[in-house]
C-alpha positions in Angstrom: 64.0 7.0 80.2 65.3 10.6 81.6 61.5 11.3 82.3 61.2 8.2 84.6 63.9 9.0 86.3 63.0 11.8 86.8 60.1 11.1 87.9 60.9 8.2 90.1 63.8 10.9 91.9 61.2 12.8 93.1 58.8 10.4 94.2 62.1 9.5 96.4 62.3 12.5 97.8 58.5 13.4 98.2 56.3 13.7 100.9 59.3 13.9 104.1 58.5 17.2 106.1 60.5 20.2 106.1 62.1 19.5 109.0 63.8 16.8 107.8 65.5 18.2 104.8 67.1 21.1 107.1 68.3 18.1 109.4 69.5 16.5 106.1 71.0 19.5 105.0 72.7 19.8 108.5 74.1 16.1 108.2 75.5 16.6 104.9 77.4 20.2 106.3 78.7 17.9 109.2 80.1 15.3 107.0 81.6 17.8 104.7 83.8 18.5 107.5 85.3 15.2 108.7 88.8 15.7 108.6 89.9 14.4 111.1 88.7 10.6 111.1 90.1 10.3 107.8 93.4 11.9 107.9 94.5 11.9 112.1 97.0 8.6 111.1 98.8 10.5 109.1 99.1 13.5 110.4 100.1 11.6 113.3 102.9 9.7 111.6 103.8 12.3 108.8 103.1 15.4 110.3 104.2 14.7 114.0 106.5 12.1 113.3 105.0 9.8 115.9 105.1 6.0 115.4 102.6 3.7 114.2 101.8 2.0 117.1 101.1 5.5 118.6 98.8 6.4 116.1 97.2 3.3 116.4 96.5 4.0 120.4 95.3 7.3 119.6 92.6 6.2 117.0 91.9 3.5 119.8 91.3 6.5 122.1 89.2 8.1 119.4 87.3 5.0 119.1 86.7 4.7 122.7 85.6 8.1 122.8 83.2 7.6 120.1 81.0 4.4 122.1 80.6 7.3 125.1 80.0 9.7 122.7 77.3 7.6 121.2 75.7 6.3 125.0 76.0 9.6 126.4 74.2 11.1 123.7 71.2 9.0 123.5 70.5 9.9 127.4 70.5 13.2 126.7 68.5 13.1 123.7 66.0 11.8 125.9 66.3 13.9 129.1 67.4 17.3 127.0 66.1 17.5 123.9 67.2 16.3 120.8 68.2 19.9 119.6 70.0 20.9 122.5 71.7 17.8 122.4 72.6 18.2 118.6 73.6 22.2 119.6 76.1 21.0 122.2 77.5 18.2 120.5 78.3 20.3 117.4 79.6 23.1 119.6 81.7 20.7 121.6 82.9 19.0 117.9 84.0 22.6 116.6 86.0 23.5 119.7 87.5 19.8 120.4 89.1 19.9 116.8 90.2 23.1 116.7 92.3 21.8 119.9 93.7 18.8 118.1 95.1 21.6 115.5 97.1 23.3 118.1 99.0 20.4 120.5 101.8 18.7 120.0 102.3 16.8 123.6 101.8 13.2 122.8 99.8 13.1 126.0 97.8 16.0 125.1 96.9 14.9 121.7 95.7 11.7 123.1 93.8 13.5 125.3 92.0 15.8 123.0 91.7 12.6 120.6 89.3 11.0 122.8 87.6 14.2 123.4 87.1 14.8 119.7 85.9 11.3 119.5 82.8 11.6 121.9 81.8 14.6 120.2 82.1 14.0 116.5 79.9 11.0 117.6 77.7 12.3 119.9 75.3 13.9 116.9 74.2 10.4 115.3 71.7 9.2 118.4 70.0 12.7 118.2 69.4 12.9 114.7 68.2 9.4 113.9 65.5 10.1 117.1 65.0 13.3 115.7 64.0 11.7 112.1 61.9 8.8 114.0 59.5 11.9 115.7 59.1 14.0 112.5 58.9 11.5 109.7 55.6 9.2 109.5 56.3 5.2 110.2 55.7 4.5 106.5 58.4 7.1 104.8 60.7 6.5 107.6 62.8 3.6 105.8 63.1 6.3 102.9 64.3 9.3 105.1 67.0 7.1 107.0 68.5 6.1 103.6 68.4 9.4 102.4 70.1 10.8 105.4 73.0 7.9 104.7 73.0 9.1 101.3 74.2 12.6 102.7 76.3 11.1 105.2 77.9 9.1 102.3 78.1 12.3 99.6 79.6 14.6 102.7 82.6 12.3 103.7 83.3 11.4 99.5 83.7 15.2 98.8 85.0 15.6 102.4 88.0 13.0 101.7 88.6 14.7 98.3 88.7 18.4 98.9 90.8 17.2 102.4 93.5 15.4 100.6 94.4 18.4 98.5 94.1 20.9 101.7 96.4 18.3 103.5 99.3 18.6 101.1 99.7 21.6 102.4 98.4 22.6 106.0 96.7 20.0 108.7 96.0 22.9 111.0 94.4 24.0 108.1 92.2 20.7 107.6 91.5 21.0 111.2 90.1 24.5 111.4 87.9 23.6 108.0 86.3 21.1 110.6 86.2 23.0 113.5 84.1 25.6 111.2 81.9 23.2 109.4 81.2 22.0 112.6 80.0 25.6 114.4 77.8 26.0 110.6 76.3 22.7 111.7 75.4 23.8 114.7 74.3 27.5 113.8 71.8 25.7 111.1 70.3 23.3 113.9 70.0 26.6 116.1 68.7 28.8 113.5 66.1 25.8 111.4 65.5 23.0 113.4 62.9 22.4 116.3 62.7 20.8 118.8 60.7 17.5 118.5 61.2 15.3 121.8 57.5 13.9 122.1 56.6 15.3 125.3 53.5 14.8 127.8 51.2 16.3 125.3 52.5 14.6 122.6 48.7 14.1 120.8 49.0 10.4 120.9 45.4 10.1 122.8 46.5 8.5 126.0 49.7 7.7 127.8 53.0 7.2 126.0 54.4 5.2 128.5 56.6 5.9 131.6 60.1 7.3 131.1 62.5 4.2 130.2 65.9 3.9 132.0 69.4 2.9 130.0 68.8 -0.4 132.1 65.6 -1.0 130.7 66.7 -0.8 126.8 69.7 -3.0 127.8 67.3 -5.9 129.5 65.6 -5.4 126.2 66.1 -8.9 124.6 65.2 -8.4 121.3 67.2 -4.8 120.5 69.7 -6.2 122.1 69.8 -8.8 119.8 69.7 -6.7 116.9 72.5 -4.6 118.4 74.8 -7.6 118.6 74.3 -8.4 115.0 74.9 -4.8 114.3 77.9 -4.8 115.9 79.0 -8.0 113.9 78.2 -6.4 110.6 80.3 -3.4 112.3 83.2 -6.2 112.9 83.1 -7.0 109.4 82.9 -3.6 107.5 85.4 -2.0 109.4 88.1 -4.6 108.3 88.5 -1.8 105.5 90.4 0.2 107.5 93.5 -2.0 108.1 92.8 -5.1 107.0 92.1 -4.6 103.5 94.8 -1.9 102.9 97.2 -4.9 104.7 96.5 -7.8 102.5 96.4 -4.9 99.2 100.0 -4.0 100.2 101.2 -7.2 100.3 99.7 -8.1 96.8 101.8 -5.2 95.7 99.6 -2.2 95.6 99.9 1.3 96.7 98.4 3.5 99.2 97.0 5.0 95.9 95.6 2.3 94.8 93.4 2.0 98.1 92.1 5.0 97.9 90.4 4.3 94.7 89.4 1.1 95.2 87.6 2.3 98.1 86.1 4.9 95.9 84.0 2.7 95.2 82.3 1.9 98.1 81.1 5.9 98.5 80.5 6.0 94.5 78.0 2.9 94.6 76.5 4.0 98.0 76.2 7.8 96.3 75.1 6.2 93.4 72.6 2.9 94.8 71.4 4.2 98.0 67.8 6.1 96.9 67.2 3.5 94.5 67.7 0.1 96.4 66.3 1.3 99.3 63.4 2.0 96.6 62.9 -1.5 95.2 63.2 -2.9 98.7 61.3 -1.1 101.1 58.2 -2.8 100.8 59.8 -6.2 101.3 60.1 -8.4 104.2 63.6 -7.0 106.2 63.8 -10.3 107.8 65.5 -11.7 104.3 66.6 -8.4 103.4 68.8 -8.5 106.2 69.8 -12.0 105.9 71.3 -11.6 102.7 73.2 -8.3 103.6 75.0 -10.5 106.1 75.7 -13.1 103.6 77.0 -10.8 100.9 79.2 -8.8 104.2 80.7 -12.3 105.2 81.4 -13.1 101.2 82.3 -9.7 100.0 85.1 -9.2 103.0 85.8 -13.1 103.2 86.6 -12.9 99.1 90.1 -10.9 100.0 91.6 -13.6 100.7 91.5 -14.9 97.3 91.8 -11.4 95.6 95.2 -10.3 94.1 94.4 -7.4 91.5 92.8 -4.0 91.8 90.3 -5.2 89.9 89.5 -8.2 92.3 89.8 -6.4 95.3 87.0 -3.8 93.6 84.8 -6.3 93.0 85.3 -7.6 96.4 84.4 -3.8 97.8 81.5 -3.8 95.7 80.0 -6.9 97.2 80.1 -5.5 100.6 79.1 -2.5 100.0 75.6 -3.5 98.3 75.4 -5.5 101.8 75.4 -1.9 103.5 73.5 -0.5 101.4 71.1 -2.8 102.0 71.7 -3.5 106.2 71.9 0.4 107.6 68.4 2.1 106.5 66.7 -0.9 107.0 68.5 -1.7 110.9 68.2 2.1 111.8 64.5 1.2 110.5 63.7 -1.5 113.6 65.3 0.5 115.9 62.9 3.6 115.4 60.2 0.3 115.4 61.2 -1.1 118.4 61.5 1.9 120.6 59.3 3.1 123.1 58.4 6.9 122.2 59.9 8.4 125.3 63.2 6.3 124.9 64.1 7.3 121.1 67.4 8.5 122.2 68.8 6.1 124.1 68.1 3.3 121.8 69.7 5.1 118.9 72.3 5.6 121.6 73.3 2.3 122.5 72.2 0.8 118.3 75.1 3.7 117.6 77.3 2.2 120.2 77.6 -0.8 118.6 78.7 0.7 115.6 81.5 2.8 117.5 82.7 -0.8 119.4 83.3 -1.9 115.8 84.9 0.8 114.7 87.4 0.2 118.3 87.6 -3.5 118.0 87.9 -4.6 114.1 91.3 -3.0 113.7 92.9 -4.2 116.8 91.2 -7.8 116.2 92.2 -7.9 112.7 95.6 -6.5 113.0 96.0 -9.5 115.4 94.5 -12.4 113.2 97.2 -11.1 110.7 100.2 -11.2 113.0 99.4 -14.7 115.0 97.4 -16.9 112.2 98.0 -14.9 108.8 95.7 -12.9 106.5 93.7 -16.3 105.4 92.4 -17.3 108.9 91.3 -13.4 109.0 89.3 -13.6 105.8 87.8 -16.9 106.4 86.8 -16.3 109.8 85.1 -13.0 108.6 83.0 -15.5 106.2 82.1 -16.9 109.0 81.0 -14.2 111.2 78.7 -13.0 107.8 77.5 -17.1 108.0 76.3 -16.3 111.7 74.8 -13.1 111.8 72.5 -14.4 108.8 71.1 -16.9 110.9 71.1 -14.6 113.9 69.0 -12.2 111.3 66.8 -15.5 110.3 65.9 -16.1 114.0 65.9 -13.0 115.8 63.7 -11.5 112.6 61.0 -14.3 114.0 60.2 -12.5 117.0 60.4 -9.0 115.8 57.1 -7.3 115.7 55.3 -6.8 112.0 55.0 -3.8 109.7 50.9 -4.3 110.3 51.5 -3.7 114.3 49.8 -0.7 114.7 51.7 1.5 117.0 50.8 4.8 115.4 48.4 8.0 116.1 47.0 10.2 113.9 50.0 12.4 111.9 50.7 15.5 113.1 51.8 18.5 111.3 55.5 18.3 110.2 55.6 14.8 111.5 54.1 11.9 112.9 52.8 10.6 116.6 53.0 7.3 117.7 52.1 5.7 120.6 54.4 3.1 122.9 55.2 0.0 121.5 56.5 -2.4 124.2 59.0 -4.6 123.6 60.7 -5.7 126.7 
């Protein structure tokens, strides 16, 4: 058993270039780092002494900063480079938090909040072009789980060794960021190239003409896709206030969340390679439908939950859904882009992720105060209910695996031609 294990780990990890485990390794340095998203409400509230409803505008700001982040990133992706845009968004991350360490004026931190925001987000547009030029078409499903695998692992230690380093100094939390940060961006300086597909790209002919932000918006399809995204997006986010909401009132403690929601990182540690194994041959178009079933089920299911154990199981549920949704969506984007706009549809796909992350607690928190928790939890069932048969239809009119769209590899990577979607 250990020897097919074995092997089937490193038939996982075979055959992805080198460039794409040093931009692994640098997603898994910048997520070892995130203090800040995990521990600015309370350091807010306990720290600063500011009120809730302050700390809830300022993670509001953060949001907000994070959907420009994510936009602005994807442009200049496409215009800059995908290393220089990595480079400054790092650079910009390390010297954004440091800031937050050091102000105190409600106005100021605010300020630097949404700041800190567009740059702790700007990186994910950039990398996920950068995989879709240096990984060949048929691995990519494998290398975008693999990267969420690291992304995962980073932010479960991250949370860990954070919490302890909290008890006794944010400033010090802050700084750890602001340095994990500047090592993200020395790696991408020092190991990663550039890989922007440019006029000589090798694909034997024309790649297309440059494609505007207005273009990838008029873009029925994506768009499509982006708007169930962003309903998935609705839906997992509810973690964040929702959940630890209806656990209080059942009786739990702030403890008590924090392991149950261990186990979404353990199982996505744990699942990610392995799942995205067994299905990455398969058809996405039910794939995808199920992972919005079992998000609509798994969040909808708090409503009935009472105990730590229930409310685990109901994590676990969703969590197989995004295990499932995120490599293979990230998947169809890289699919669906022309090869001169990479960035910006990564840019706008990440958007909608950042627009959940703004809306769900401000749309849940006000479910729960004008209806009650059970109109909350059923009406998530039912946002799960419609992005399945969004998924059902949209996956329709998508275009197949067989579509050849692809050159000849090139060394390190792959080149592809344009497909057209629009």
């Amino acid at each position: 058993m250990l020897v097919r294990a074995g092997r089937a780990a490193r038939e996982s990890v075979a055959g992805l270039p080198r460039e794409f485990w040093w931009l692994w390794a640098s997603t898994l340095v910048n997520r070892l780092g995130s203090f800040v998203a995990t521990f600015l409400a309370l350091y807010l509230t306990v720290e600063q002494g500011h009120s809730p409803s302050y700390a809830g505008l300022v993670a509001a700001l953060h949001g907000l900063g994070g959907v420009a982040g994510s936009l602005g990133s994807g442009v200049l992706a496409d215009r800059l480079g995908r290393r220089p845009t990595l480079l400054i968004a790092q650079l910009s991350t390390s010297a954004s938090v440091a800031l937050l360490g050091f102000v105190h004026d409600p106005l100021s931190i605010a300020g630097v909040a949404f700041l800190v925001g567009v740059a702790s987000n700007a990186p994910r547009p950039a990398v996920t072009a950068m995989l879709a030029d240096i990984v060949r078409p048929e691995d990519r499903l494998r290398a975008f789980a693999i990267n969420y695998w690291a992304i995962n692992l980073g932010y479960a230690l991250s949370a860990v060794v954070a919490g302890f380093v909290a008890q006794y100094s944010y400033l010090a939390g802050f700084l750890g960021e602001a340095v994990m940060a500047l090592a993200c961006a020395l790696l991408c300086f020092f190991r990663i190239p550039e890989s922007r597909p440019g006029p000589a790209a090798g694909t034997g002919g024309d790649e297309g003409p440059a494609v505007g932000l207005g273009a990838v918006l008029r873009d029925g399809r994506f768009m499509g896709l982006t708007a169930l995204s962003f309903l998935l997006a609705l839906l997992f986010q509810q973690s964040s206030v929702a959940l630890p909401v209806a656990m209080g009132r059942s009786g739990l403690s702030s403890g008590d969340y924090g392991m149950a929601m261990a186990v979404n990182g353990l199982l996505i540690v744990a699942l990610q390679i392995p799942v995205t194994r067994a299905v990455e041959h398969r058809d996405p178009r039910g794939l995808l439908t199920l992972s919005a079933v079992l998000a609509g089920a798994g969040i909808g299911l708090t409503g009935v939950a009472g105990s730590m154990s229930a409310y685990m199981l109901t994590i676990a549920v969703w969590t197989v859904a995004e295990i499932i949704n995120t490599p293979i969506q990230t998947g169809l984007v890289a699919r669906l882009a022309p090869l001169r706009a990479r960035g910006r549809y990564q840019g706008v796909f990440a958007m909608a992720w950042s627009m959940g992350a703004l809306v769900a607690p401000l749309s849940g928190g006000t479910v729960i105060d004008r209806f009650g928790e059970g109109v909350l939890w059923v009406a998530c069932g039912v946002v799960g209910a419609v992005a399945a048969v969004g998924y059902w239809v949209l996956m329709r009119r998508l275009p197949g695996e067989s579509a050849p769209v692809e050159g000849a590899p090139a060394k390190g990577g792959s080149v592809e031609g344009t497909a057209s979607v629009a």
